[in-house]
C-alpha positions in Angstrom: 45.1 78.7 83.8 46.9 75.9 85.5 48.5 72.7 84.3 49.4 69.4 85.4 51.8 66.8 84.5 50.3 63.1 85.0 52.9 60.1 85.0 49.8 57.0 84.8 50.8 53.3 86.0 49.0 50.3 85.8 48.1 48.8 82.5 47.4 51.3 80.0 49.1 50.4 77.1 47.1 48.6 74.4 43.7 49.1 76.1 42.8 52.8 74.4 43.7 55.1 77.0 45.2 57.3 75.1 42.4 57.8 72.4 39.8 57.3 75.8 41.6 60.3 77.9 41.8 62.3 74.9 38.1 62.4 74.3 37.3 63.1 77.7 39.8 66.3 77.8 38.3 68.1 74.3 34.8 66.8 76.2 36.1 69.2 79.1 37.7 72.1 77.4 41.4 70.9 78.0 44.3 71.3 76.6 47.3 69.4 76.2 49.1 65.7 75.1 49.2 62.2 76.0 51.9 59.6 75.1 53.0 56.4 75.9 56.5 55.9 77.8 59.2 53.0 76.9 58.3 51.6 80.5 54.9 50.9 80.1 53.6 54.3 82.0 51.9 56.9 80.5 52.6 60.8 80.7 50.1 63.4 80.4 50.0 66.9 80.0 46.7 69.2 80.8 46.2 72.9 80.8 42.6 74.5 81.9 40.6 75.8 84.9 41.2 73.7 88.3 37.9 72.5 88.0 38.5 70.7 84.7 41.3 69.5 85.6 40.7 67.8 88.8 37.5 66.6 87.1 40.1 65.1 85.0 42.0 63.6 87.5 39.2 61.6 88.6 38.1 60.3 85.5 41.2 59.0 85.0 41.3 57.5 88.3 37.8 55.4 86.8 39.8 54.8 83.5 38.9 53.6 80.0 37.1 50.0 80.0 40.5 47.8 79.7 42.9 50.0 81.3 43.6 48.9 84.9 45.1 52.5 86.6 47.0 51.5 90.0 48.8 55.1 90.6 48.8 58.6 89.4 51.3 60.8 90.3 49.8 64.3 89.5 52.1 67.5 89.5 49.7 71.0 89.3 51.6 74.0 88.2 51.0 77.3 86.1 50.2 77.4 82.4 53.4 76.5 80.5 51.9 76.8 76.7 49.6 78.2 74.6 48.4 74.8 73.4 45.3 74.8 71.1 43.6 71.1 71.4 44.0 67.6 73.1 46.4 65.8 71.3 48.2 61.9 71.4 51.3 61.7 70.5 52.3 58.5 68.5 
């Protein structure tokens, strides 16, 4: 298992992005949480196969409909958690 810790800029707040990339991870098998940031990013945090994950990657590189992605900074590592599901954190 690896993970990977995904700081998202561009504009996607208010466009579903959240909701969006968390259907696409339980889609995939993935684990982990999405939440917005005071600055207008978005962090995320995945855990799963490298396969998922990069599939991941670029599916958040094509985005959800309104969201307008400009960077991702993506950080790979070894499986943290035991985490159970795909959550969004409020």
């Amino acid at each position: 298992m690896r993970r990977i810790e995904v700081i998202v800029i561009g504009q996607v707040q208010g466009v579903w992005f959240r909701k969006y990339t968390q259907e696409k991870a339980r889609e995939l098998g993935i684990t982990g949480w999405i939440r917005n940031e005071s600055d207008g990013t978005v962090t995320l945090v995945a855990e799963g196969n490298d396969t998922l994950l990069i599939k991941l990657t670029k599916w958040l590189e094509i985005r959800s409909p309104n969201a307008n992605v400009d960077t991702l900074n993506v950080n790979w590592g070894d499986s943290k958690e035991k985490l159970n599901s795909f959550e969004v954190i409020k």
